[in-house]
Backbone as a printed PyTorch tensor [residue, N CA C, xyz], in Angstrom:
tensor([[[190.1560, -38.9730, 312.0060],
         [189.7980, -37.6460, 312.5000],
         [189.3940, -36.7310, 311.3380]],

        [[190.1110, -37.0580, 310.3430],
         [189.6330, -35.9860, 309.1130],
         [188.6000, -36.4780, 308.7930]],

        [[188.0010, -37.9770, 308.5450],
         [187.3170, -37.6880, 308.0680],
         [185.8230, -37.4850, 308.7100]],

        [[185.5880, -37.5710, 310.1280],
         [184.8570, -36.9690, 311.0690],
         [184.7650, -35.2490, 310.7340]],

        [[185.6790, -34.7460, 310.6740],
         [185.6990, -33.3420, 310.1920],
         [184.6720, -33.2420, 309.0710]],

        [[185.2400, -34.1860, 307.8140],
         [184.5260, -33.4790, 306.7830],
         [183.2140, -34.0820, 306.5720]],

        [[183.0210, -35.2860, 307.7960],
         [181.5760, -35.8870, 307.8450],
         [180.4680, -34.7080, 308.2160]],

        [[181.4410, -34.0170, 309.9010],
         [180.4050, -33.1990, 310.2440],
         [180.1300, -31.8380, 309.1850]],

        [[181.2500, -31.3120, 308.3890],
         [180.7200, -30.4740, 307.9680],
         [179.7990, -30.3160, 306.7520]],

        [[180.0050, -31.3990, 306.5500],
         [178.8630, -32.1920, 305.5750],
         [177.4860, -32.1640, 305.8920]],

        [[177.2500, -32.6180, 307.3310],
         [176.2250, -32.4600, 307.4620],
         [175.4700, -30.9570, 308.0760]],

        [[176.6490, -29.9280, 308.5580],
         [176.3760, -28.0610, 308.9020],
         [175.8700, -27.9740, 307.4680]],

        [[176.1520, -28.3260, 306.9200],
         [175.9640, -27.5550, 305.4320],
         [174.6180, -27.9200, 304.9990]],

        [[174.6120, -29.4940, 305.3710],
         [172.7920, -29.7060, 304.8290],
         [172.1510, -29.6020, 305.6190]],

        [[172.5000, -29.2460, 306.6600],
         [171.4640, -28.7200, 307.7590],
         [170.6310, -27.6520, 307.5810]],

        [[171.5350, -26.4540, 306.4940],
         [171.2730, -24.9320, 306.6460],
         [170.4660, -25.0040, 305.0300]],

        [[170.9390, -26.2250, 304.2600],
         [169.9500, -26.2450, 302.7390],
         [168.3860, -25.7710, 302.8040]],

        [[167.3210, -26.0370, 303.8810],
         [166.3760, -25.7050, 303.6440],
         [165.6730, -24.3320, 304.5290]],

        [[166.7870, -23.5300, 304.8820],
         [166.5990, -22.2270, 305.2680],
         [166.5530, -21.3480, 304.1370]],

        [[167.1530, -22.1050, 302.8960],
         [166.9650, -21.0920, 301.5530],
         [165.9860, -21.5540, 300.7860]],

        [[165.2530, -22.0680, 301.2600],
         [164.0620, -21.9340, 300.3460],
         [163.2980, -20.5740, 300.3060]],

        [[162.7580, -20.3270, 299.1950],
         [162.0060, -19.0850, 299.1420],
         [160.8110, -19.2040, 298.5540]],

        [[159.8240, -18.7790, 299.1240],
         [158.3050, -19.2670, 299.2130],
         [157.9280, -18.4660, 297.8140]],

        [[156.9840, -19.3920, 296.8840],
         [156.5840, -18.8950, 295.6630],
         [155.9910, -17.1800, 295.9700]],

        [[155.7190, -16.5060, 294.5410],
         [155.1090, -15.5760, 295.0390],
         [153.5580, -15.5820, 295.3640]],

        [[152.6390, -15.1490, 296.0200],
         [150.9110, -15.5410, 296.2500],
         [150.7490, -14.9500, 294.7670]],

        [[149.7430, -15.8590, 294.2860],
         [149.0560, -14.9930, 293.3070],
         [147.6430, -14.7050, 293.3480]],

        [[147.1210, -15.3680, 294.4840],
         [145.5610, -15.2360, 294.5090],
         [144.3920, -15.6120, 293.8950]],

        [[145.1540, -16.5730, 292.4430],
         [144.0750, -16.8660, 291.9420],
         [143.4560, -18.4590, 291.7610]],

        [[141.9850, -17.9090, 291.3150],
         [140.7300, -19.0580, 291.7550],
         [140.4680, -19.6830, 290.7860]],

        [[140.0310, -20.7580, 290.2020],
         [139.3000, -21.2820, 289.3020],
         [138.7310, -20.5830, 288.4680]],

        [[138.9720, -20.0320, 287.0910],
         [138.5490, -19.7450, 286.1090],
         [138.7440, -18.0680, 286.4260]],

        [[139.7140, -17.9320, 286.9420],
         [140.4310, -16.3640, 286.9640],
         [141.2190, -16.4880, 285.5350]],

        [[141.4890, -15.5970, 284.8400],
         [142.6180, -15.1180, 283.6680],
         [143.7610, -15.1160, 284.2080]],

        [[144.5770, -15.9850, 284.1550],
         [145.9320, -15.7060, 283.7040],
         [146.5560, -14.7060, 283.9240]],

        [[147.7510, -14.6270, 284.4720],
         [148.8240, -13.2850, 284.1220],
         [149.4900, -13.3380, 283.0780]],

        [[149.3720, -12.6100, 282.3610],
         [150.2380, -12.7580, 280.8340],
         [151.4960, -13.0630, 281.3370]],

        [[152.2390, -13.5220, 280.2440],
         [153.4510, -14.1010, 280.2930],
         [154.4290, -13.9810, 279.0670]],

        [[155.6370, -14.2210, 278.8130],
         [156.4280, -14.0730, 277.1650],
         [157.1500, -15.7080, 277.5280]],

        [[157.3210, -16.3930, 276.6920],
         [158.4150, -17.4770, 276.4840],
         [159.1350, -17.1120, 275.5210]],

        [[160.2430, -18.0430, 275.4250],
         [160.7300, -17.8970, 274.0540],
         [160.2540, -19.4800, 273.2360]],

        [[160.3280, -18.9160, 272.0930],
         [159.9350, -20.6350, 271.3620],
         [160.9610, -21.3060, 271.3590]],

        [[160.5610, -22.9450, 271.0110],
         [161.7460, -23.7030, 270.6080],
         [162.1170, -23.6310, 269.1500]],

        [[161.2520, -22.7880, 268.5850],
         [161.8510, -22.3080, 267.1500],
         [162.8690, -21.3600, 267.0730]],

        [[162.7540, -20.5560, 268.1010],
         [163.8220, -19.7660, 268.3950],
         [162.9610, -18.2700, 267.6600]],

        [[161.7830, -18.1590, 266.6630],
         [161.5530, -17.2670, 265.6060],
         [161.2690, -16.1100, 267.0470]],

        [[159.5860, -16.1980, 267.0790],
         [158.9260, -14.6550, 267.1350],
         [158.7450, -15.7070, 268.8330]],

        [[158.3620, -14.6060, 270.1810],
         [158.4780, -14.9000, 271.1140],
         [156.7840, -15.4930, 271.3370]],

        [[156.3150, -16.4640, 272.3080],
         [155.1560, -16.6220, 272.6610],
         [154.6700, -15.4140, 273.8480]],

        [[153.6310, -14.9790, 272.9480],
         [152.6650, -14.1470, 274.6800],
         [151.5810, -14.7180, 274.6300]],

        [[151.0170, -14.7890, 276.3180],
         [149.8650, -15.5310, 276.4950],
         [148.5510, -14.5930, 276.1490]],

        [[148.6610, -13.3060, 276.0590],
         [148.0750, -12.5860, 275.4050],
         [147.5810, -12.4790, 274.5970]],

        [[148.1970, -12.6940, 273.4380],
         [148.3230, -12.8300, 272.3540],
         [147.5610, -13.8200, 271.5210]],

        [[146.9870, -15.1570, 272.6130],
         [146.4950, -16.3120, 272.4310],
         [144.4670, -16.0560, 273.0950]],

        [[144.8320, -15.1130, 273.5720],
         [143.2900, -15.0720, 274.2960],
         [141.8830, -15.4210, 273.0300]],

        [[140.8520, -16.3120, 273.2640],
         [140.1520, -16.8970, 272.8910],
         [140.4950, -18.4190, 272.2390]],

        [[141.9760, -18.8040, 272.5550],
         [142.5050, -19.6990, 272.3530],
         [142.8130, -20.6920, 273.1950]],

        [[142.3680, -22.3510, 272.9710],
         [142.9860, -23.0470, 273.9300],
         [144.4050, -23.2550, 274.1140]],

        [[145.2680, -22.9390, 275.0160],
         [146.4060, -23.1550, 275.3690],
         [147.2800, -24.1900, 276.7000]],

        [[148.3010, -24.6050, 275.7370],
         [148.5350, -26.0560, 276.6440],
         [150.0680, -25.3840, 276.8080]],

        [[150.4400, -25.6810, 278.0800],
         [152.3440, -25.1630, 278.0270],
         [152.2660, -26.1840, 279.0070]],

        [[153.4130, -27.3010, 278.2300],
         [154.2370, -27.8500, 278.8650],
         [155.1430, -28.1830, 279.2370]],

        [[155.5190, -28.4420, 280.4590],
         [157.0760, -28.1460, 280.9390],
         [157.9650, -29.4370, 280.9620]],

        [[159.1210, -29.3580, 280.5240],
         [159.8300, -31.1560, 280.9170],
         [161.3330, -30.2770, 280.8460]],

        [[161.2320, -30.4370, 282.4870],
         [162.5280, -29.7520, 283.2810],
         [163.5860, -30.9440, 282.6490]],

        [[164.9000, -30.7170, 282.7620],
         [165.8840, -31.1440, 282.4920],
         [165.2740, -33.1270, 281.1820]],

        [[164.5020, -31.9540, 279.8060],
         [164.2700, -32.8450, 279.0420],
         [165.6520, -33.1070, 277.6390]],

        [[166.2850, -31.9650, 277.7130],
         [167.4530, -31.7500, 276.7710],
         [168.6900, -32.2690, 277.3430]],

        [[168.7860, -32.4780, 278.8760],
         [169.9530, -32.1800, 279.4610],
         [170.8040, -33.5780, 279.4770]],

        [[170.4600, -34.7390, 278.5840],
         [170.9600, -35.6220, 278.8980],
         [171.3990, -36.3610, 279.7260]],

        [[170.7020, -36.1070, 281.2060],
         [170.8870, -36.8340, 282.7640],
         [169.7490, -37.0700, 283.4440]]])
């Protein structure tokens, strides 16, 4: 019986997981629109990146989600 309990509430719970999704924001843009500026921080840790800052420059940002995280 318990563990029917904690089967079903197992599954109330992932039932309701994709009611929190939250839809990106629109940004509207087209092929060869500019950019919204942006700040990162570096992996140098020094002076911050703006995309601004780079204009007439080719720029590559790439992302590798959980690349440090050891899992």
């Amino acid at each position: 019986m318990r563990f029917q309990s904690i089967l079903l509430g197992l599954a109330l719970g992932a039932s309701l997981l994709p009611a929190q999704n939250v839809a990106p924001p629109k940004t509207h843009l087209k092929v060869g629109d500019e950019a919204p500026d942006f700040t990162l921080r570096t992996t140098a840790g020094s002076t911050p990146f703006k995309l601004s800052e780079q204009r007439g420059k080719t720029v590559v940002l790439a992302f590798f989600p959980a690349a440090f995280t050891g899992g």
